[in-house]
N, C-alpha and C positions, 0 to 999 in steps of 0.2 A: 647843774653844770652850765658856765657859760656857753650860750649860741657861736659856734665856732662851724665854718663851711668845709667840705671835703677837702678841698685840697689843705689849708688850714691843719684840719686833724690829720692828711697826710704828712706833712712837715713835722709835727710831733713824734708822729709813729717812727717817722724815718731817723729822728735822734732819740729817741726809746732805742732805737734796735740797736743803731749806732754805738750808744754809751755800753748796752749790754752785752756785743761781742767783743770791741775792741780789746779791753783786759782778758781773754776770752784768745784772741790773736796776738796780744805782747808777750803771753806764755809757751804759746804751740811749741813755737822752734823751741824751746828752752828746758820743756817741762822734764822729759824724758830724760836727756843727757844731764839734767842737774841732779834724777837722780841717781845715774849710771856715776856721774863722777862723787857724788857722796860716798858711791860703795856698794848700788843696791846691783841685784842682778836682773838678769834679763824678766825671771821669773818671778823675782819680788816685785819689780816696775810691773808685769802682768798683774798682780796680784793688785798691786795696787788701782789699776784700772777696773779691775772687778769689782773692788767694793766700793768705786765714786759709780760703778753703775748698779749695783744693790741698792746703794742709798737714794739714788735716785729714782730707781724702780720702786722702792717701795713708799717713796714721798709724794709720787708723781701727781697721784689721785686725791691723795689727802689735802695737799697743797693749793690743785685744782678746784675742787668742794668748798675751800675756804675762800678761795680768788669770787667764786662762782658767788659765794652767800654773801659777802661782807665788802665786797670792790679788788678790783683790782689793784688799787696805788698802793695800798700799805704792805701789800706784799711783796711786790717788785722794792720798796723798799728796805721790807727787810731782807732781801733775797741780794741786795746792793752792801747792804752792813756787813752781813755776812762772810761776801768774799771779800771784803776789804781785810777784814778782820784774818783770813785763812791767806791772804798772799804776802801780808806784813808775816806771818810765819813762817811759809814755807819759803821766804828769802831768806831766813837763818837756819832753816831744819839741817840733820845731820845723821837722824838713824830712822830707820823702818817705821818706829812706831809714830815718831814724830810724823811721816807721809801719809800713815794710816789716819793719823787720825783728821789730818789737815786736809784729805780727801773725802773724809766723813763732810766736813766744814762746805767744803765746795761743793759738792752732792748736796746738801742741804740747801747751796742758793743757787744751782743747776735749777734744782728741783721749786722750787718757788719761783724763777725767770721765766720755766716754760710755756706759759700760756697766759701772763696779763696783759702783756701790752698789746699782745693779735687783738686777744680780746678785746680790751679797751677800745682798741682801733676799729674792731668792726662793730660795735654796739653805740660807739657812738654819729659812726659815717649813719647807721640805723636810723639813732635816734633824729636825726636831721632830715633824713628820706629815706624811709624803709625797702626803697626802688632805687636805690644810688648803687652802682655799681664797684667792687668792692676788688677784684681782680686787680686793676693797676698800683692799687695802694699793698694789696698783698708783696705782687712782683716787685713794686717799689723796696719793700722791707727786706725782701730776700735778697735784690742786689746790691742795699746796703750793709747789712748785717755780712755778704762775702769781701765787701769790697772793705770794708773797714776789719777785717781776718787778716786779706791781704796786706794793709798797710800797717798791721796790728803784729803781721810775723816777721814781715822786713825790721819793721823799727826795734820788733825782741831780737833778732837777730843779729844785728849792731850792735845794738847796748853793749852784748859782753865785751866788744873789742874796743868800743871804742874811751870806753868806764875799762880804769885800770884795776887791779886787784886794791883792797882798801887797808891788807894787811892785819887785819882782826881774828882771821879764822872762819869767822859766822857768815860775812856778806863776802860775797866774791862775784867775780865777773857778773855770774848766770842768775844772779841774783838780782839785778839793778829790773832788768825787766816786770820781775815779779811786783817789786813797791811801785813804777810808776802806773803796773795794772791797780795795784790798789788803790792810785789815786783816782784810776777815772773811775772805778766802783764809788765812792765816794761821790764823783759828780753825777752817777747816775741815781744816787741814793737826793741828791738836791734835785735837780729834776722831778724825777717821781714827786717828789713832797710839793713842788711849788707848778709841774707845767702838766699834772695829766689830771686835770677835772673829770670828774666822776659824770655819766649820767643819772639821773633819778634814777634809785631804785625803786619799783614798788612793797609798799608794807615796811614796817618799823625794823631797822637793822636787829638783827639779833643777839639778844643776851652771849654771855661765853657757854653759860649751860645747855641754853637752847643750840646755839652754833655747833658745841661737840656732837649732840643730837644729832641735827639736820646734817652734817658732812657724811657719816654713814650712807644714807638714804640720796644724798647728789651723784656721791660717788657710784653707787648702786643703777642709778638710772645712769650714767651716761657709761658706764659696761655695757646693760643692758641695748644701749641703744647702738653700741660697738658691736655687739653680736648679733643684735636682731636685724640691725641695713644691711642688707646684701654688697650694697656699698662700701661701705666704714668698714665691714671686715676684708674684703677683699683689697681694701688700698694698703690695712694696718696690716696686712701676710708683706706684702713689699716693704712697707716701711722698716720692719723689723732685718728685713735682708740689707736694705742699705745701712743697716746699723752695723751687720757685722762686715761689710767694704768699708764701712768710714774708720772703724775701730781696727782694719787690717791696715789700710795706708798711715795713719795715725803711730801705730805702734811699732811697725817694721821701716815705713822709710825714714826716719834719722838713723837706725841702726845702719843702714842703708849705705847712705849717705857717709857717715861715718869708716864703713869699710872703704868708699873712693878716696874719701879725704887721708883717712888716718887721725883726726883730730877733732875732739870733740866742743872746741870754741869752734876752729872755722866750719865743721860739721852744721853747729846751730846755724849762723851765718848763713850758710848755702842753703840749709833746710828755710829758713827764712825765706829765704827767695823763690825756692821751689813752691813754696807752700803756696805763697803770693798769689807765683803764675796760675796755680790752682782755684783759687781763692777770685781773682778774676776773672776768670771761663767760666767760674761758678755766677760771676755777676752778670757776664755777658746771656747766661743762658736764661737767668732770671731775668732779664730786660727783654730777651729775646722770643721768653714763655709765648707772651699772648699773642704777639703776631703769628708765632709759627702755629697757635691751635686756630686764628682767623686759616691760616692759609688753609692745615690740614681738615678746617669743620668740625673739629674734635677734641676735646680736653682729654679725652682717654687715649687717643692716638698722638697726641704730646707727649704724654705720659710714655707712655710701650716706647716713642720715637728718643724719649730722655733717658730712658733706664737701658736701651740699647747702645747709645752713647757711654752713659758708666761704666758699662761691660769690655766694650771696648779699651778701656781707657785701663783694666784693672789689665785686661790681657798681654797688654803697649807694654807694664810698667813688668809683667814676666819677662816680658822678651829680652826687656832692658836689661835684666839681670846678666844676658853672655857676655856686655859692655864693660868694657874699663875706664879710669879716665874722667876728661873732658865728655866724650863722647857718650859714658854713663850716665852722668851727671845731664844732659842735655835730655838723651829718651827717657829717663825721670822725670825731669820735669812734664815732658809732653804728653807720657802717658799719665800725669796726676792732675795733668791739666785737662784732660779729655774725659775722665772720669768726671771730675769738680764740674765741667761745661754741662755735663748728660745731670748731671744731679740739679744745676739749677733750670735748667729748663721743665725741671718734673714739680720742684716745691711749688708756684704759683698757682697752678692746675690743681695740684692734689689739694690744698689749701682750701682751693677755690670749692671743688668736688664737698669737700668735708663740713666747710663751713654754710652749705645750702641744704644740709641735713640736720642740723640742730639748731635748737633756740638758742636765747638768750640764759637760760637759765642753764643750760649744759655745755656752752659755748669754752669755757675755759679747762671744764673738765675734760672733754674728747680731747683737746687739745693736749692735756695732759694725756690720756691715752696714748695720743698722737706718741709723744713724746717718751713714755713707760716704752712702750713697744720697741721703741729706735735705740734705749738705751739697753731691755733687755737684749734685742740681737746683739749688740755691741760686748754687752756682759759676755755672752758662747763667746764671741770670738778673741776678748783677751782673758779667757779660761782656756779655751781649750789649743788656741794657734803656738802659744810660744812654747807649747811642749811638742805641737805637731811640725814646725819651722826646721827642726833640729834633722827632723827626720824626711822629711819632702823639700825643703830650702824655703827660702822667705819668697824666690819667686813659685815656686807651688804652690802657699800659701795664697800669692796671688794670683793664681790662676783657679785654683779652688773657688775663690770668692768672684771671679769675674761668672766662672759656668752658674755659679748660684743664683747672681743677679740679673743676667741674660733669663733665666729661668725660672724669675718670678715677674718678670711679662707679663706670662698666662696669668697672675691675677687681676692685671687690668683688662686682660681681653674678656674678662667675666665682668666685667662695668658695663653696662648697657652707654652706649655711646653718645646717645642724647638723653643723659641724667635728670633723673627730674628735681624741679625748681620746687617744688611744694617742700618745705622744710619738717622736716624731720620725719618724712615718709620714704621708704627704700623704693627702688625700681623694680 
């Protein structure tokens, strides 16, 4: 790998992360109501989130293992081909199986984006000064990857209105969003190939025989090393709770939105913008991480101080519900924005927590962990909510998910507060 200095390999990270939400944020506003207007139902759209988080869950580790043994760039690669390939689709799909299957597609390169480029990012700031401090370029990635969401769901939110219908049948409004995501999939698939030099590995990459081998036994240690630190398991018990609050705002507010509107172009639109304001408080809170653990002396008191924030934010967006209106639409947004604030002030720290506990050689697998865990809770909660919504409301739904998140706190309060820096030993 060419000698490149920290902030250098920050600058990269930050368009790694960049290239890999924005497609990622040109679909949010869109994805749902494109399939509500195809035909699908509330429960088929549930459905269909369940199994982009199956396939996810069950890729996460394998995915991971591979990242870990053979580098990082060719998977972020193919994990780039991939959705390119699934969003050219589903801007002409039309019936259920068609979604099925195109969320198999995207679950496949979810599932291979989750953990190269941190990776990458942190092995190689490593490889430079194994004492280079690693925090700012984290926080750096987390307020990029919100901040380009936010301008990722404005801009899908427009497309439909301001791209006319094309008259074919196949491509319509809600559709324009989806192909320009699959262009920047595309640009993140160039990238990978030409801007993220590898560090030395040690020892001779491995054959494909050997590889299948060796993923079993990576994957295998870095579970292991998830359940044996007291640590790692007690951050991945939250993690999985903010899976099923992202998977509730996610899935219920465009339905949401669409009850104020009446209309589900200008629906996407507004949801766009909501999403944004969200999506920004999410960057503000990631920028805002590490000052606020200098002030509090604490990354676990960040932590508990961030996920109290979410709670708040999911409670804001129950209340919202007696709202009509303008005036709907506005405690919407504050309360998805208050939520979004409290979540990014948590990723830096936990990031930080997680990646002072493993090597290099587990580095992208816990990550994937990381990541299994936050899609399984998401999995519960678009299985089980849009049969529960009917019957407690969508704001019960979130009120549900606010007490759950408030109340998985207490697993950071089981963090010892001054964690230890000895890497891959629990406290």
């Amino acid at each position: 790998m060419t000698t490149m200095d920290s902030s250098a390999l920050r600058r990269r990270y930050v368009v790694l992360t960049a290239l890999t939400w924005l497609p990622v944020g040109l679909t949010l506003a869109v994805g749902v109501l494109m399939m509500t207007s195809r035909g699908l139902g509330l429960a088929e759209v549930g459905l269909v989130f369940v199994i982009h988080s199956v396939v996810v869950t069950v890729l996460e580790l394998p995915t991971g293992g591979i990242a870990d043994l053979i580098g990082r760039r060719g998977v972020l690669a193919v994990s780039a081909a991939t959705g390119a390939v699934a969003l050219v689709w589903i801007a002409m799909a039309t019936t259920l199986w068609e979604f099925i299957a195109i969320t198999v597609l995207r679950g496949i390169a979810r599932a291979l984006s989750s953990g190269p480029a941190e990776a990458w990012y942190v092995d190689a700031v490593h490889a430079t000064d194994p004492d280079a401090p690693i925090r700012g370029g984290l926080a750096a990635g987390e307020a990029t990857g919100s901040i380009v969401l936010g301008i990722g769901t404005i801009l899908g939110g427009l497309m439909p209105i301001v791209f006319p219908p094309t008259g074919n049948g196949l491509l319509v409004p809600l559709s324009i969003p989806m192909l320009v995501a699959a262009g920047c999939y595309l640009a993140l698939l160039l990238t990978a190939l030409l801007g993220m030099p590898e560090p030395s590995r040690s020892g001779p990459t491995p054959r494909l025989l050997a590889l299948i081998r060796e993923v079993p036994s990576t994957i295998a240690d870095g579970i292991r090393l998830g359940f044996r630190s007291r640590v790692l398991a007690h951050v991945f018990a939250t993690v999985a709770v903010v899976g099923v609050a992202l998977n509730t705002v996610e899935l219920f507010t465009p339905v949401r939105i669409e009850e104020l509107t009446g209309d589900a172009t200008g629906a996407a639109t507004v949801y766009g913008v909501i999403t944004a304001v969200g999506f920004a408080g999410s960057a503000l809170g990631a920028t805002l991480s590490g000052r606020l653990a200098d002030a509090l002396g604490s990354v676990v008191r960040t932590a508990v101080t961030g996920i109290g924030i979410a709670a708040t934010g999911l409670i804001l967006l129950c209340a919202s519900g007696s709202m009509t209106g303008a005036a709907g639409l506005v405690a919407t947004a504050f309360g998805y924005s208050v939520m979004f604030a409290g979540i990014g002030f948590v990723g830096p720290v936990r990031s930080e927590i997680i990646h002072r506990q493993v090597t290099s050689r587990q580095r992208a697998t816990v990550v994937s962990v990381q990541s299994l865990v936050l899609q399984g809770g998401g999995a519960s909660a678009a299985l089980v909510l849009p049969w529960l919504a009917p019957i407690i409301t969508i704001q019960g739904v979130w009120a549900v998910s606010g007490v759950l998140l408030a109340a998985s706190a207490l697993m950071y309060l089981r963090v010892r507060a001054d964690f230890t820096n000895t890497v891959g030993v629990a406290p």
